[in-house]
DSSP file (Angstrom, degrees, kcal/mol; ACC not computed):
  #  RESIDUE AA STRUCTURE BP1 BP2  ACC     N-H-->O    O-->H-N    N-H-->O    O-->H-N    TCO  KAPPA ALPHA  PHI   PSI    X-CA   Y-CA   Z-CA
    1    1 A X              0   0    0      0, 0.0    92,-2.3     0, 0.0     2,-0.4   0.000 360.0 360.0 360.0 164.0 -120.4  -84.6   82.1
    2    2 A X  E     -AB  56  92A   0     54,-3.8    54,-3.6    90,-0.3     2,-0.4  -0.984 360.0-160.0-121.7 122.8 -119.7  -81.5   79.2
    3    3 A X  E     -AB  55  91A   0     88,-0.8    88,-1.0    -2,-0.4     2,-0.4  -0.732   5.0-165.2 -76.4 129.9 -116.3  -80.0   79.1
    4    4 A X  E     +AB  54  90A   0     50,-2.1    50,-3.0    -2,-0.4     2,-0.3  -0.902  10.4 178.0-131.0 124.8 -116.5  -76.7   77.4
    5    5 A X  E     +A   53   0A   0     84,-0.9     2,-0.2    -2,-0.4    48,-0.2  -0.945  24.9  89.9 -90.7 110.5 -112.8  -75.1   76.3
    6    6 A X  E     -A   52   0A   0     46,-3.0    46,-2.7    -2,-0.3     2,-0.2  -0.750  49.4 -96.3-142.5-171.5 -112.3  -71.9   74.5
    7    7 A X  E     +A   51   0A   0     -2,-0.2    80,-2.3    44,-0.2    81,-0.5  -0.827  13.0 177.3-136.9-163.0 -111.8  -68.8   73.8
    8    8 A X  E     -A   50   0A   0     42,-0.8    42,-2.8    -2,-0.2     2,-0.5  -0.985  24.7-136.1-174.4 162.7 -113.4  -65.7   72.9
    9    9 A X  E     -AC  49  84A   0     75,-1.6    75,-2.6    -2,-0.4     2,-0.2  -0.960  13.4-168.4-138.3 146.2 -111.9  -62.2   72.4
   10   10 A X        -     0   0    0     38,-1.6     2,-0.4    -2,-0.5    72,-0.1  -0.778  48.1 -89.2-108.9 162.4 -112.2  -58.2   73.2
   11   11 A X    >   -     0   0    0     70,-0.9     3,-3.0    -2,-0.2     4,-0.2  -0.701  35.5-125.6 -95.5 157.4 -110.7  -55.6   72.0
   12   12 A X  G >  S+     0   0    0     -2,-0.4     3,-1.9     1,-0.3     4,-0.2   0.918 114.2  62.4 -72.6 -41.0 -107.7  -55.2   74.2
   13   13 A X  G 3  S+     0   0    0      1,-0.3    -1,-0.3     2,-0.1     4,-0.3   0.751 107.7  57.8 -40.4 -25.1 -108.9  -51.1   74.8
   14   14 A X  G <> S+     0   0    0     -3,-3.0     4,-1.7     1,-0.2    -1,-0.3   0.434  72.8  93.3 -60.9 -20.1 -112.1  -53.1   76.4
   15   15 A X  T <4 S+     0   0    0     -3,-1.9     4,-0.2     2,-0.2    -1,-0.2   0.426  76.9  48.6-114.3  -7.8 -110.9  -54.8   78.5
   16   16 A X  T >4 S+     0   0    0     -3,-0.3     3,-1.8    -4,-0.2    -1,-0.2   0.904 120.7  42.5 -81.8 -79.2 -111.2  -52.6   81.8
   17   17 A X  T 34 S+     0   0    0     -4,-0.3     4,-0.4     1,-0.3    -2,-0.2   0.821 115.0  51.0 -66.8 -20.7 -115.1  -52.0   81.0
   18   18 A X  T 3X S+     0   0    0     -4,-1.7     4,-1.1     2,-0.1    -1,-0.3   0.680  90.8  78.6 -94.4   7.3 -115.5  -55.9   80.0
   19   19 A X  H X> S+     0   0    0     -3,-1.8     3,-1.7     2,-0.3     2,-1.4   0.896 103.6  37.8 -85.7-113.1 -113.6  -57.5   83.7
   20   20 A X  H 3> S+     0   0    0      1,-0.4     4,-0.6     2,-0.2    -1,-0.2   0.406 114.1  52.6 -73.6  16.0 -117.1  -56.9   85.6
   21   21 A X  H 3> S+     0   0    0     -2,-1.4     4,-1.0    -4,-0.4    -1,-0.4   0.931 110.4  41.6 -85.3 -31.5 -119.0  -57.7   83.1
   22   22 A X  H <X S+     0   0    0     -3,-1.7     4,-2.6    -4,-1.1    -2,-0.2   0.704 117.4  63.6-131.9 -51.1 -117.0  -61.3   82.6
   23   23 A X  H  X S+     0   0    0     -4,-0.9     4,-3.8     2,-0.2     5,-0.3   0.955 103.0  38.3 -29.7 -71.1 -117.4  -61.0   86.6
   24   24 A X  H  X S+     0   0    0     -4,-0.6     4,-3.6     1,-0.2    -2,-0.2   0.947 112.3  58.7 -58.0 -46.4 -120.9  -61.1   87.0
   25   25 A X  H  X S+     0   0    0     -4,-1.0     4,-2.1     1,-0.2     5,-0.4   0.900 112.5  43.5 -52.6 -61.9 -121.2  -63.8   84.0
   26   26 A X  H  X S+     0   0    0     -4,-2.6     4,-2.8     1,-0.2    -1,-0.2   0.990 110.2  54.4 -59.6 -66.5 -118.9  -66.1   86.1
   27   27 A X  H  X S+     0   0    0     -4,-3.8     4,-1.7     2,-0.2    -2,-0.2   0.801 113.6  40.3 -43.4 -43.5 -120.7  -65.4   89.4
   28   28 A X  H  X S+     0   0    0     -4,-3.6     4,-0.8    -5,-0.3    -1,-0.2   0.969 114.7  49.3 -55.3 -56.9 -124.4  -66.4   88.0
   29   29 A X  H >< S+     0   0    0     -4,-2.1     3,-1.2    -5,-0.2    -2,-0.2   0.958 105.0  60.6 -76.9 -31.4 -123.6  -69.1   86.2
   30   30 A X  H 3< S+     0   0    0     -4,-2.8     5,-0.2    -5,-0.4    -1,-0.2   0.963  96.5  60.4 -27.4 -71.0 -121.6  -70.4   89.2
   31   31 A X  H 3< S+     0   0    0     -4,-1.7     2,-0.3    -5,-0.2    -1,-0.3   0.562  87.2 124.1 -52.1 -20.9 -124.4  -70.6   91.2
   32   32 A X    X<  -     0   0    0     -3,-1.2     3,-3.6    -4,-0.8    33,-0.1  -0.422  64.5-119.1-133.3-153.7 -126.0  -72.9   88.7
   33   33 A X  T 3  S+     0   0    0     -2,-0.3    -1,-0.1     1,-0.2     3,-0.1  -0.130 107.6  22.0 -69.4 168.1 -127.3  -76.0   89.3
   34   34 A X  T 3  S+     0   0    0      1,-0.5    23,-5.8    23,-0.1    -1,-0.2  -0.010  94.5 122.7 107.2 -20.2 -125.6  -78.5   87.5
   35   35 A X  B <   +D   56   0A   0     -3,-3.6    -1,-0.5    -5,-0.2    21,-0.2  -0.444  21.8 161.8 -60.2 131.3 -122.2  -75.9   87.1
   36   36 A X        +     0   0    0     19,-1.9     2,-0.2     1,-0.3    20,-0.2   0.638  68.1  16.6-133.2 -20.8 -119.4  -77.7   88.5
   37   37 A X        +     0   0    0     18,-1.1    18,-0.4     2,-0.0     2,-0.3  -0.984  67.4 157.2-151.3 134.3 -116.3  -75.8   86.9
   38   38 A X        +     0   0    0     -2,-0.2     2,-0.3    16,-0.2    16,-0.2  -0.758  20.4 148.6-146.9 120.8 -116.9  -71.7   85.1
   39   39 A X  B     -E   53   0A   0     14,-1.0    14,-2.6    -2,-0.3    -2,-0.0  -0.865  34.0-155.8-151.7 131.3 -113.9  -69.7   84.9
   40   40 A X        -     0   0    0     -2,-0.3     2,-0.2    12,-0.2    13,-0.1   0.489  10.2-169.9 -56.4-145.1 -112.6  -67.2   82.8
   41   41 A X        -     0   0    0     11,-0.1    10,-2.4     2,-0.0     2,-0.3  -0.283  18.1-136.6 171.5 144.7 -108.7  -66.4   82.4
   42   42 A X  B     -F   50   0A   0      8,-0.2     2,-0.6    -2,-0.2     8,-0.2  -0.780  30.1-119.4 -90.8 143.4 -107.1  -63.3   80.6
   43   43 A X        -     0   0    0      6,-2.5     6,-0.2     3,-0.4     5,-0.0  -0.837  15.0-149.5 -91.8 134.0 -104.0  -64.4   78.4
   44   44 A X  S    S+     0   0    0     -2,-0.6     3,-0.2     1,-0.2    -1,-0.1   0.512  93.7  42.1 -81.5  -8.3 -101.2  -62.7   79.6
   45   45 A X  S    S+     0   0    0      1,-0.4     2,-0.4    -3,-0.1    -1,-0.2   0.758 115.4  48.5-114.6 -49.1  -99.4  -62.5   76.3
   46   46 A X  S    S-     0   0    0      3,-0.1    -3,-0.4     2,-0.1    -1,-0.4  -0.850  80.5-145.8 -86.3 127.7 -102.7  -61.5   74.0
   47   47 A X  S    S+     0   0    0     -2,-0.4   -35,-0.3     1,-0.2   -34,-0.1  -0.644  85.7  29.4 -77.5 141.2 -104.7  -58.7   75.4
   48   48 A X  S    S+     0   0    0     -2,-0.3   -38,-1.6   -36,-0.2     2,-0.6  -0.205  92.4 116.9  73.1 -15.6 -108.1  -58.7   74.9
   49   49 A X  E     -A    9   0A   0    -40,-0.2    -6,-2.5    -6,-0.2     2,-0.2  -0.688  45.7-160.1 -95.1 135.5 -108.3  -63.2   74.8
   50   50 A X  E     -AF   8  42A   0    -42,-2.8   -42,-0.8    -2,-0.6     2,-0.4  -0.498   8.1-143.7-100.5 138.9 -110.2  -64.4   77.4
   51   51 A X  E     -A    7   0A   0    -10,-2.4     2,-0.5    -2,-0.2   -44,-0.2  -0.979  25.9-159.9-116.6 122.8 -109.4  -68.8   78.1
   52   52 A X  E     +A    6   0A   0    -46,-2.7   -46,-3.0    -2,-0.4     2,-0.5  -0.967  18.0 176.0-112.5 133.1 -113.1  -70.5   79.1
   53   53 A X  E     +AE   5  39A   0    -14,-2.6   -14,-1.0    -2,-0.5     2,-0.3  -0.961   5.3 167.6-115.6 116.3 -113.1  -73.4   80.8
   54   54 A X  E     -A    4   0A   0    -50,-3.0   -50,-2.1    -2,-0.5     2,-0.3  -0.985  14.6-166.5-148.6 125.6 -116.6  -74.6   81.8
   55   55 A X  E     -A    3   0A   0    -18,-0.4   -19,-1.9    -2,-0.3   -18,-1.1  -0.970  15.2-158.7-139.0 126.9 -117.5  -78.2   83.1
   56   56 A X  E     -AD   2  35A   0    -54,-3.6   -54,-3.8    -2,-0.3   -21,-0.2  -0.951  27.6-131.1-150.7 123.1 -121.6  -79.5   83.4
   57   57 A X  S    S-     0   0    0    -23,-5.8     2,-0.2    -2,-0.6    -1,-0.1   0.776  86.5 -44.6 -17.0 -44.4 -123.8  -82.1   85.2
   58   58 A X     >  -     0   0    0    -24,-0.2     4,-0.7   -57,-0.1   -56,-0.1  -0.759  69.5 -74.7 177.6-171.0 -125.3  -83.1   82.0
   59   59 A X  H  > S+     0   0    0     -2,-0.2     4,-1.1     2,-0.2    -2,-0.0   0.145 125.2  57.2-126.2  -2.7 -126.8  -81.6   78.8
   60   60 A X  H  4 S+     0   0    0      2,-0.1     4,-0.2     3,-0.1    -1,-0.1   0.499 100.9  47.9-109.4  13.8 -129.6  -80.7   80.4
   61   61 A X  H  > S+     0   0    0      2,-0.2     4,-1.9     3,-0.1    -2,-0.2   0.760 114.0  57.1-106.9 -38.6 -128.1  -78.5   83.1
   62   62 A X  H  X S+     0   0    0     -4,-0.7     4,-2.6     1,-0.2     5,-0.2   0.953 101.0  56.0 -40.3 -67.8 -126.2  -77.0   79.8
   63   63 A X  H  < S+     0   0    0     -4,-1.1     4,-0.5     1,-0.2    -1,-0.2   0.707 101.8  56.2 -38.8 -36.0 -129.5  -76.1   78.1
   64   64 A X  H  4 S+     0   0    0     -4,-0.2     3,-0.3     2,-0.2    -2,-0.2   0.776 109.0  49.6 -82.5 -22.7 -130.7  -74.0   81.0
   65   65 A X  H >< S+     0   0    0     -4,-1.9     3,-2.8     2,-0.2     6,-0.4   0.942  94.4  58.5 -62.2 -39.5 -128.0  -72.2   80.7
   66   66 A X  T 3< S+     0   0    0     -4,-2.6    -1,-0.2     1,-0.2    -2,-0.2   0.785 122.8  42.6 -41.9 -35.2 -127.9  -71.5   77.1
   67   67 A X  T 3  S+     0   0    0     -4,-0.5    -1,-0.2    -3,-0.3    -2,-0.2   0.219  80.9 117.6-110.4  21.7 -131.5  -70.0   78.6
   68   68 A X  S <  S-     0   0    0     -3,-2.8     4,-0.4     1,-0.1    -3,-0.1  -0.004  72.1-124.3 -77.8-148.3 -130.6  -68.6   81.6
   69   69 A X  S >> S+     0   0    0      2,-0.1     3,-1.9     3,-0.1     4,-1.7   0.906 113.1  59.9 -94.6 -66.2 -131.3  -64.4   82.0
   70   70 A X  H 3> S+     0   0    0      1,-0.4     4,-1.8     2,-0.2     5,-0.1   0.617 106.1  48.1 -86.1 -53.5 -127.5  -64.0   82.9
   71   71 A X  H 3> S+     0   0    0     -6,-0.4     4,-1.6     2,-0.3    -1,-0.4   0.568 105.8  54.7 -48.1 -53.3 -126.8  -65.5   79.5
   72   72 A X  H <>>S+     0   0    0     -3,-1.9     4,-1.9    -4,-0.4     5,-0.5   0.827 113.5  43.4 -31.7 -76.8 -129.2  -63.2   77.7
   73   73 A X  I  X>S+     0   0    0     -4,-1.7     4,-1.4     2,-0.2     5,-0.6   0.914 114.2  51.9 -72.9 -20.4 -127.3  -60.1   79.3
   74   74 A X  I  X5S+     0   0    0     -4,-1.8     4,-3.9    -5,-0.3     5,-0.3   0.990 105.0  50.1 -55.0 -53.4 -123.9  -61.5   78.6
   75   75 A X  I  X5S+     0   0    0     -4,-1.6     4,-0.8     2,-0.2    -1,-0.2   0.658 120.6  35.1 -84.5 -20.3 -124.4  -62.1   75.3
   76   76 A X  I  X5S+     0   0    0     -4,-1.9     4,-1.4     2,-0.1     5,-0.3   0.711 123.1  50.7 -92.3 -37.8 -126.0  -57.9   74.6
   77   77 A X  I  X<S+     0   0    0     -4,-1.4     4,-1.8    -5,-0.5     3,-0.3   0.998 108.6  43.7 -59.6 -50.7 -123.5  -56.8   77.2
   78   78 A X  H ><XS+     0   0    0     -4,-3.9     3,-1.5    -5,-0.6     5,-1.2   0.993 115.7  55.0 -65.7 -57.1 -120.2  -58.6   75.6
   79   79 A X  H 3<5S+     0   0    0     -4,-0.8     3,-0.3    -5,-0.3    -1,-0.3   0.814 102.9  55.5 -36.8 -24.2 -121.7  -57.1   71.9
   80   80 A X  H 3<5S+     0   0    0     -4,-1.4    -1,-0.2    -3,-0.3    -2,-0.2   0.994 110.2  43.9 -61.0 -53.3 -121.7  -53.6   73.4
   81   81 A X  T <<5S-     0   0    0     -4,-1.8   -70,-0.9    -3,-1.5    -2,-0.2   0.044 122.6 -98.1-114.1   8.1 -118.0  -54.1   74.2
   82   82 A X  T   5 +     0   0    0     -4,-0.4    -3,-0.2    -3,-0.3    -4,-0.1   0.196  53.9 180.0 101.6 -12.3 -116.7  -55.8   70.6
   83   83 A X      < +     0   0    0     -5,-1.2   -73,-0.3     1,-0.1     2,-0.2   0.154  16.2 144.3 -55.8 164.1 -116.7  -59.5   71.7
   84   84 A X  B     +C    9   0A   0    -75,-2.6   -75,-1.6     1,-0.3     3,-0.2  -0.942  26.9  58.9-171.8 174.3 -115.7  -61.7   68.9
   85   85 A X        -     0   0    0     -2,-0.2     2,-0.5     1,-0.2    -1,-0.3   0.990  58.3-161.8  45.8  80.0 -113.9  -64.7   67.8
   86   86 A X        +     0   0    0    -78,-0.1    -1,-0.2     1,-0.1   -78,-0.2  -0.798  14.3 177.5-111.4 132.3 -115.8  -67.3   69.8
   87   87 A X        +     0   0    0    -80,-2.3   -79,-0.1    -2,-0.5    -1,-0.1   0.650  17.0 154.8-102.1 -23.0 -113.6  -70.2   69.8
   88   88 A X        -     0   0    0    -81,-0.5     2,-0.3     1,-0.1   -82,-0.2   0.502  17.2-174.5 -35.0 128.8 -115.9  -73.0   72.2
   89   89 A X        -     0   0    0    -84,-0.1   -84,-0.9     2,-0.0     2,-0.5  -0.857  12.9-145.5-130.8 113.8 -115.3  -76.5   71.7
   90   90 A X  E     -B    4   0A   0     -2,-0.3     2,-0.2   -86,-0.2   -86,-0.2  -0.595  12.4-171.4-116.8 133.1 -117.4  -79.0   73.5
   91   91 A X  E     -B    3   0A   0    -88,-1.0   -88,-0.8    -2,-0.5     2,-0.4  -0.599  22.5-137.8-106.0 158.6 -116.2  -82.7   75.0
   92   92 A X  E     -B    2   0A   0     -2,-0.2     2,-0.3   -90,-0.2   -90,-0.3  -0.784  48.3-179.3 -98.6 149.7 -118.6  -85.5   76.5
   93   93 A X        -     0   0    0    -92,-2.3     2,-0.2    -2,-0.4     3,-0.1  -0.960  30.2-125.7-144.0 177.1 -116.3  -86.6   79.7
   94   94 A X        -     0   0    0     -2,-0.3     2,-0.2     1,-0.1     3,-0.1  -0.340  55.4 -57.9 -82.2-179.1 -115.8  -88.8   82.7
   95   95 A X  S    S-     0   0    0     -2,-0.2    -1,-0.1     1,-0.1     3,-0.0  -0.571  72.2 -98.0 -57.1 129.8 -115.1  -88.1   86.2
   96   96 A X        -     0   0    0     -2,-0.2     2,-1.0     1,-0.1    -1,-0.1  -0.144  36.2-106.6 -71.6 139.6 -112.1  -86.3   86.4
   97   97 A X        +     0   0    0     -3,-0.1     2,-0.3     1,-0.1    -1,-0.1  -0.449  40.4 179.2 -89.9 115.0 -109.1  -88.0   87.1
   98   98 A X              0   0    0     -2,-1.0    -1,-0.1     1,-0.1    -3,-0.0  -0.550 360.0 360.0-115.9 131.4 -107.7  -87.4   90.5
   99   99 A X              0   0    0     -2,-0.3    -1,-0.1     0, 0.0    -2,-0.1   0.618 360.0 360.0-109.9 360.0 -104.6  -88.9   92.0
């Protein structure tokens, strides 16, 4: 499995018009295969950075995303809206460990 943790930033004045965009982006890529974990999170002490946590089947379920359409609009949509300071760091993993 692929761990992805990061961040990525708007500018905090954004941050109403960039919440359904950030929406939609989660909902698509939920839906595919090979997603097992997508979530955003706002930090509640810095406005405008966004926490991603993202967790994947495999490197090949990663690669179709990197190509999916949703991806495509994320990535002109979030530029509309300032994004910047993409932080993404990516780990190889095991099954997560569940007590």
């Amino acid at each position: 499995m692929i761990l992805i943790a990061g961040t990525v930033r708007f500018p905090a004045e954004d941050m109403p018009a960039a919440r359904p965009v950030m929406a939609r982006m989660v909902t698509a890529t939920r839906a595919e295969d090979g997603c097992l974990q997508y979530a955003f999170a706002e930090d509640v002490l810095e406005p405008g950075l966004i926490h991603i946590s993202e967790l994947w089947r495999d490197a090949a379920a990663l690669e179709a995303h990197g190509a999916a359409a949703h991806m495509a609009a994320w990535r002109a949509e979030g530029a509309g809206l300032g994004i910047h300071g993409r932080d993404l760091r990516f780990y190889e993993v095991d099954e997560p460990f569940r007590r």
